[in-house]
VMD Tcl script that draws the C-alpha trace (Angstrom):
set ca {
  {0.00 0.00 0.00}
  {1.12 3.68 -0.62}
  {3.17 5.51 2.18}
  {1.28 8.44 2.00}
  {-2.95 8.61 1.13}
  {-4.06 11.73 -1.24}
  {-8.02 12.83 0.39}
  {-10.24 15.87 -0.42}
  {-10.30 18.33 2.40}
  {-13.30 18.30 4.52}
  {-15.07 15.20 2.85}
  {-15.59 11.50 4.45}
  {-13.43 9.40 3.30}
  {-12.60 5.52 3.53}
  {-8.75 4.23 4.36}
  {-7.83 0.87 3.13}
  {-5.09 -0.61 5.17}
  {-3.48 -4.32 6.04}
  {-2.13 -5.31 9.51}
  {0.78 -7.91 10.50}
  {0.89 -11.06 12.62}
  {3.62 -9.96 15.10}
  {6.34 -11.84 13.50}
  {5.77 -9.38 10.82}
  {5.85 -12.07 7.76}
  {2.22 -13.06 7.72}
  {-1.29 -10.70 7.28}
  {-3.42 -10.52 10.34}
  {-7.05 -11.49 9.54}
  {-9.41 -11.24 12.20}
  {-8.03 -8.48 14.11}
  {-11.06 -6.73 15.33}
  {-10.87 -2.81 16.48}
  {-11.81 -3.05 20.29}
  {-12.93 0.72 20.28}
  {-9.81 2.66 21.44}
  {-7.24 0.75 19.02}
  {-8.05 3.63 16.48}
  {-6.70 7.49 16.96}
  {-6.54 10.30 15.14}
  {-3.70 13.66 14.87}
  {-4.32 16.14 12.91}
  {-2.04 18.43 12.01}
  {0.33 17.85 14.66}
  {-2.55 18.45 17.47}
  {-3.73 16.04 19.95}
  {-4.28 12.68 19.51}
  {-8.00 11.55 19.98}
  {-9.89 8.29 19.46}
  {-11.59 7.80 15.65}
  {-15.22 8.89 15.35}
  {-15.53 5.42 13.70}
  {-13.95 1.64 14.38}
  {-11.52 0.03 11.97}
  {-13.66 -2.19 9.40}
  {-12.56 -5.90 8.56}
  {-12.59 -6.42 4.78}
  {-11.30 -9.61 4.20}
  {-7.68 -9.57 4.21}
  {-7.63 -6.36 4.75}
  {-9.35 -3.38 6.39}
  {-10.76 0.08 6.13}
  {-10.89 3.21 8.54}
  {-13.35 5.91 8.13}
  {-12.94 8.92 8.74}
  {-15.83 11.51 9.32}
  {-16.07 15.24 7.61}
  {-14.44 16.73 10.57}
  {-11.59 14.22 11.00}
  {-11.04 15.31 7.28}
  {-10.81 19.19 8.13}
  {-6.60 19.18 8.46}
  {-4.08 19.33 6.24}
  {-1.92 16.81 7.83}
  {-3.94 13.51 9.23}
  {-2.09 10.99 10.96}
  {-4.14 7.53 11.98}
  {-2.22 5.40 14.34}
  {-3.93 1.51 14.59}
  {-2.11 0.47 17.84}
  {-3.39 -2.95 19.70}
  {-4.49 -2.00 22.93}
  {-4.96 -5.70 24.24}
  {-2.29 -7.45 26.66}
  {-0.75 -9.36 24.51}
  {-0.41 -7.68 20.73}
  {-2.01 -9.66 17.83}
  {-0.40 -7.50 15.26}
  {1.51 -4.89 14.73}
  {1.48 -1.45 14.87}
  {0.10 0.40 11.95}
  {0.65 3.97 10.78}
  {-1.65 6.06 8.24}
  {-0.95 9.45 6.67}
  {-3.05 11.52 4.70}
  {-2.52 14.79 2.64}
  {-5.76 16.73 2.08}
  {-6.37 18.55 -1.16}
  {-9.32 21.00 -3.07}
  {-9.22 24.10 0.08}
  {-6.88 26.71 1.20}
  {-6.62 25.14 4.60}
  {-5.72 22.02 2.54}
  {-2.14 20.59 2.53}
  {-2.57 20.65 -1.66}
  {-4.54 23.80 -2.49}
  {-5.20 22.36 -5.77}
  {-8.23 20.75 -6.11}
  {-7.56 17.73 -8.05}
  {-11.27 16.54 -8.37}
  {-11.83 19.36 -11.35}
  {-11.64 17.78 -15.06}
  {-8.21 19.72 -17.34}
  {-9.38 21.55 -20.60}
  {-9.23 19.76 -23.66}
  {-6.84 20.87 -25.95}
  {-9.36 20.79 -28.69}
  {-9.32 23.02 -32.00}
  {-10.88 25.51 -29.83}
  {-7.71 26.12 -27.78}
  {-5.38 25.57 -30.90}
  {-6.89 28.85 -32.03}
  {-6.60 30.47 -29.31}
  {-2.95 29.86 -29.44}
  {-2.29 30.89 -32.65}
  {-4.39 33.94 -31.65}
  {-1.93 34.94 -29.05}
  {0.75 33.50 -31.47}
  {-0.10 35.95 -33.66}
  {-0.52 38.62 -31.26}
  {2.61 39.06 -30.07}
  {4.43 38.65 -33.78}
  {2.08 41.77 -34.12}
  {3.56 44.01 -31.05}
  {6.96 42.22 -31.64}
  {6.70 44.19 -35.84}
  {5.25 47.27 -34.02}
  {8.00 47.35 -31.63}
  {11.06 47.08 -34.77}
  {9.02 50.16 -36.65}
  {8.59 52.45 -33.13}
  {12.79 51.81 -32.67}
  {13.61 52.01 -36.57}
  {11.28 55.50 -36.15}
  {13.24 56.59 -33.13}
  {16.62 56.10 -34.95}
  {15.83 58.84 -37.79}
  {15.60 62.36 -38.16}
  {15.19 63.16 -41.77}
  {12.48 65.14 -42.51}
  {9.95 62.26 -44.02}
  {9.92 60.41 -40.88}
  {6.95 62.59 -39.19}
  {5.04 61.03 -42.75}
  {6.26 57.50 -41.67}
  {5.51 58.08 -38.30}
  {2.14 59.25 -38.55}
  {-0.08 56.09 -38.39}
  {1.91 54.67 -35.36}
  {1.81 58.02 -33.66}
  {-2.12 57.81 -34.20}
  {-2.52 53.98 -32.91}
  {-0.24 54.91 -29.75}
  {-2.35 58.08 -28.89}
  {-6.14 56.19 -29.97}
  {-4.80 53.39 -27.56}
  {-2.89 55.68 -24.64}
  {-4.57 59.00 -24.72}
  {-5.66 62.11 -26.71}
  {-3.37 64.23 -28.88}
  {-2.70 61.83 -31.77}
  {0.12 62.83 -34.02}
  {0.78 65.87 -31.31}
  {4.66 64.46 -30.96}
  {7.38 65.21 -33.35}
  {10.80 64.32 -33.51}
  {12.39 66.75 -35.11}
  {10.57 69.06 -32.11}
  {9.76 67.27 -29.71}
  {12.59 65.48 -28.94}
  {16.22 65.22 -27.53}
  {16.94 65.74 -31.75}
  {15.58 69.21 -31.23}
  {18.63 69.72 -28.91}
  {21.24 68.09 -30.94}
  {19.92 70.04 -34.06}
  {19.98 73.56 -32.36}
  {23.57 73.04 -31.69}
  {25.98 73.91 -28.61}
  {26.61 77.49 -29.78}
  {22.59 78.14 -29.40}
  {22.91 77.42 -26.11}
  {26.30 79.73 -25.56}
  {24.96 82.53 -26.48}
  {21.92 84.44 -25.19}
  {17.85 83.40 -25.31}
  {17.62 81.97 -22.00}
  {20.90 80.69 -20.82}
  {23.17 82.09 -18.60}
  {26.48 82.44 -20.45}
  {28.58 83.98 -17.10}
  {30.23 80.34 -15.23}
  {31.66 82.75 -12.42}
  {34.43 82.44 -9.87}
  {33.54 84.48 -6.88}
  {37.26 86.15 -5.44}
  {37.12 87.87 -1.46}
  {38.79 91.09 -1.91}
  {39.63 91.31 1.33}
  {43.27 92.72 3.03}
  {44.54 90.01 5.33}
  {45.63 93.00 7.80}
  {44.19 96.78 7.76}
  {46.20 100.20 9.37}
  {44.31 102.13 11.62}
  {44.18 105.42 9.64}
  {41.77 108.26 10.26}
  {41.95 109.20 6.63}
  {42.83 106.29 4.41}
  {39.96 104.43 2.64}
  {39.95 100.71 2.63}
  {38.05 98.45 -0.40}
  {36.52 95.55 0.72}
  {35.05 94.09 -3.30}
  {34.14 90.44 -4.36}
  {35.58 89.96 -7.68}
  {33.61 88.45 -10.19}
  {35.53 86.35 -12.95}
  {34.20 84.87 -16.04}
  {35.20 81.64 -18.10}
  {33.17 81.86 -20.90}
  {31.65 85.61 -21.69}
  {32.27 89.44 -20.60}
  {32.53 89.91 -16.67}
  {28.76 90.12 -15.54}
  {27.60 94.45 -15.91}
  {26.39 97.04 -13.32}
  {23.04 96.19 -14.85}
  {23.34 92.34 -14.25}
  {24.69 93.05 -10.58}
  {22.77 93.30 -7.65}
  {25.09 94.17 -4.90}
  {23.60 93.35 -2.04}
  {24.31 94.68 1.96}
  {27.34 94.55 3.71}
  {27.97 94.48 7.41}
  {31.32 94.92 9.87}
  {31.17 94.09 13.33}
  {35.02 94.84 15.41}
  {36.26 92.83 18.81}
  {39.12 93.60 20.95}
  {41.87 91.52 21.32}
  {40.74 88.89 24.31}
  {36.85 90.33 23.82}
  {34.21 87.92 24.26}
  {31.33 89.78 22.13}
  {31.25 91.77 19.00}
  {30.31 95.39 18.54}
  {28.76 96.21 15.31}
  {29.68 99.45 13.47}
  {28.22 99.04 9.77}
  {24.55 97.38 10.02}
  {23.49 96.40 6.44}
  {24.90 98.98 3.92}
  {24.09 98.62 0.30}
  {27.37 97.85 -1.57}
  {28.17 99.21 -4.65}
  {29.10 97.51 -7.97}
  {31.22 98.00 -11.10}
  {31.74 95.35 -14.33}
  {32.68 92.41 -12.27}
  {33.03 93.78 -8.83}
  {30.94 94.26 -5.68}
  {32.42 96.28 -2.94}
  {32.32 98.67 -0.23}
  {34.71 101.42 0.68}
  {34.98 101.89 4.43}
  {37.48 104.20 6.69}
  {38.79 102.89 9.68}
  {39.58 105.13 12.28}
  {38.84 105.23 15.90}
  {36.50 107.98 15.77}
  {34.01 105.37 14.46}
  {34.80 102.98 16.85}
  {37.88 100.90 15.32}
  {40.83 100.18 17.40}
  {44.32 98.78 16.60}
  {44.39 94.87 17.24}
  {40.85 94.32 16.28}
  {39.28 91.33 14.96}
  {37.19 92.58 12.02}
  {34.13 90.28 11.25}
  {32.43 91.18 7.50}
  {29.34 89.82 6.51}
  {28.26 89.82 2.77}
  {24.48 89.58 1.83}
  {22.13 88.90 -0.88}
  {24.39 89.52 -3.79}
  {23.35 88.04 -7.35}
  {23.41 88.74 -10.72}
  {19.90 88.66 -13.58}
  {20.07 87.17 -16.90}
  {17.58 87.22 -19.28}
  {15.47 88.02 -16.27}
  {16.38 84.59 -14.48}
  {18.10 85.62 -11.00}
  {22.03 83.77 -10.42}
  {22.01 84.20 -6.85}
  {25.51 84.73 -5.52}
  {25.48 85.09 -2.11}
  {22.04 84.11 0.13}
  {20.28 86.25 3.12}
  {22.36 83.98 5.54}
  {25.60 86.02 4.06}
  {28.78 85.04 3.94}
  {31.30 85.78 6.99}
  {34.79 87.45 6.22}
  {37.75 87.72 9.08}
  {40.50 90.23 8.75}
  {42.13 92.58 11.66}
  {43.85 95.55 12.69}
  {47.69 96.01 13.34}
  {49.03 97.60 15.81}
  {51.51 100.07 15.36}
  {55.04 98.88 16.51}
  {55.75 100.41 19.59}
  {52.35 101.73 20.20}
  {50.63 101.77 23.60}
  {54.51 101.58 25.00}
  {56.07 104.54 27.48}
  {59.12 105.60 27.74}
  {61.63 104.20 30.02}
  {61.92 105.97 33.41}
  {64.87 107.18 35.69}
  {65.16 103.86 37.60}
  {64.50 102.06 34.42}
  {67.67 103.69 32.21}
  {69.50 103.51 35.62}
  {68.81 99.86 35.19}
  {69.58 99.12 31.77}
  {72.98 101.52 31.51}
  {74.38 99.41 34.82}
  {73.76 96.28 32.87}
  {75.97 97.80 30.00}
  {78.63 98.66 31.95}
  {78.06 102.60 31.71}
  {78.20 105.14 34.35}
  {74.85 106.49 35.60}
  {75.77 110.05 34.91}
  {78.62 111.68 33.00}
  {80.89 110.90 29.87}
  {80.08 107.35 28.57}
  {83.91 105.61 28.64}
  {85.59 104.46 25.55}
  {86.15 101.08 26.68}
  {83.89 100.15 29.83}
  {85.56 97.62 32.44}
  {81.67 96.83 33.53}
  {78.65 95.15 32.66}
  {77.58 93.01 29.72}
  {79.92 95.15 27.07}
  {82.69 94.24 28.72}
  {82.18 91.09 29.39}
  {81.41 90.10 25.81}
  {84.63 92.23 24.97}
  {86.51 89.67 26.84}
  {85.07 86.81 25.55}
  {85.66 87.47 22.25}
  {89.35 88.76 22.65}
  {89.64 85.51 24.70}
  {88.28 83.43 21.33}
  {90.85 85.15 19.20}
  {93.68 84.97 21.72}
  {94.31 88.13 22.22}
}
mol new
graphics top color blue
foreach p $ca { graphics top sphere $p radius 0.5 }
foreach p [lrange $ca 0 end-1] q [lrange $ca 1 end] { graphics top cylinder $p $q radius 0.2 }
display resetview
């Protein structure tokens, strides 16, 4: 008998099966079920006793099992002698259900196949046909897509009208020679170099910005962005828009920043955007400054499309002050020189010796006639 039984999900069914003597050469024919012999798993539950005894058939026998032992996907009957002493042996069933979705085999093998009768051969060739159809349509759309003389909007025509009846309105609307990346190609990279909508300007933007500025009441300082073009003329006054400029100052150790110009339009010339400030301490600047400058909302119009430079956020800019060398330094006082003119080796008053015996000068004197043996 088969290992493993094929049943329909959720419909009685009958079980053929043969039991063993115990000495497992000979059939057992009068083994009779004595009510409990019979259980039932399904799928991988718990065991219970069948709804129904084992059946004798002869040489053989037969289980039933009711609609709801059938409800599993995985059935296991085990046919185990209860009784003292065995009579036969052990037997194992397992069934596969089929025909459900809770079935082990979703497929319900019960339903009849088609026929393949002339019905279905045409059908084939239908489809057969078909796609030889698309596969032709498909060579003329890419042969059509690989031109651009002038005659292929006339070849093109009846495809462009089957694509639009099938895909939407607007048949015959597309062109190639307009409508596509040929218009591009045909207008030519100069077209696009030279005016009517493009921005021709590919600029480097250049701080003009000292790395150190004097503190002088009178002398003007430029602080300019430089505008340099690769391709065309520097960008005009009348493309510029210059934008604001601020310049905040903090002293050397400071821990905040004082502002002194607060959003001043800049000026521009051909290429340039600057500002021309004085810094002196009367407005506020002192020597050893950090000087903060903030450019904002510079950009340049083409063709009425805006290029914008430099955003509202602005751009910052660090330069400083010197100091003057010596500056904020007094003169040496009495006790000071009196000091310094001991440590030389000259007198504190009076005529200044030729050759002092003292002090440093003297000592290097020595020194170096001692190095030359003198």
């Amino acid at each position: 008998m088969q290992g493993v039984h094929l049943r329909k999900y959720g419909v009685e069914t009958k079980i053929p099966f043969e039991l063993y003597e115990v000495n497992g050469v000979d059939l057992r024919t009068d083994a009779a079920d004595a009510g409990a012999d019979c259980t039932i798993m399904k799928d991988e539950g718990v065991e219970n006793t069948c709804v129904n005894d084992f059946a004798d058939e002869g040489k053989g026998y037969s289980q039933t099992l009711s609609l709801a032992e059938m409800q599993a996907a995985r059935i296991v009957v085990y046919v185990v002698d209860q009784s003292g002493t065995k009579v036969w042996l052990d037997k194992v069933i397992i069934i596969e259900t089929y025909g459900n979705a809770s079935a082990q085999h979703a497929f319900d093998l019960d339903t009849a196949s088609t026929a393949q009768s002339a019905d279905n051969e045409t059908r084939l060739a239908t489809i057969a046909a078909g796609v030889a159809a698309a596969a032709a349509k498909l060579l003329a759309y890419i042969r059509l897509l690989a031109r651009s003389d002038a005659a292929v909007e006339t070849d093109a025509a009846a495809e462009l009208t089957a694509i639009n009846a099938d895909e939407g309105a607007g048949a015959g609307d597309f062109s190639s020679q307009t409508d596509s990346e040929e218009a591009i190609r045909d207008r030519g990279d100069a077209a696009w170099t030279s005016g009517g909508g493009g921005i021709t300007d590919i600029l480097n933007i250049q701080a003009l910005i000292p790395n150190a500025i004097d503190l002088a009441n009178t002398a003007t300082v430029r602080i300019s962005l430089g505008l340099t073009n690769m391709l065309d003329d520097l960008p005009s006054t009348g493309e510029i828009t210059p934008g604001t400029i601020s310049i905040d100052r903090k002293a050397i150790g400071g821990t905040s920043w004082t502002n002194i110009v607060n959003g001043d339009a800049c000026s521009e010339l051909a290429g340039l955007i600057y500002y021309d400030e004085v810094f002196d301490s009367g407005t506020g600047y002192a020597a050893g400054d950090t000087i903060r400058i903030t450019f904002k909302s510079q950009k340049i119009t083409v063709d009425a499309n805006d290029y914008e430079i430099i955003g509202s956020d602005g751009w910052l800019f660090h330069t400083y002050i010197r100091e003057a060398v010596g500056a904020g330094v007094s003169d040496w006082d009495a006790d000071e020189r009196t000091v310094i003119r001991a440590v030389l080796g000259l007198p504190a008053s009076g005529t200044t010796p030729d050759i002092p015996t003292t002090g440093i000068i003297s000592q290097v004197r020595d020194i170096t006639q001692a190095h030359n043996n003198e």
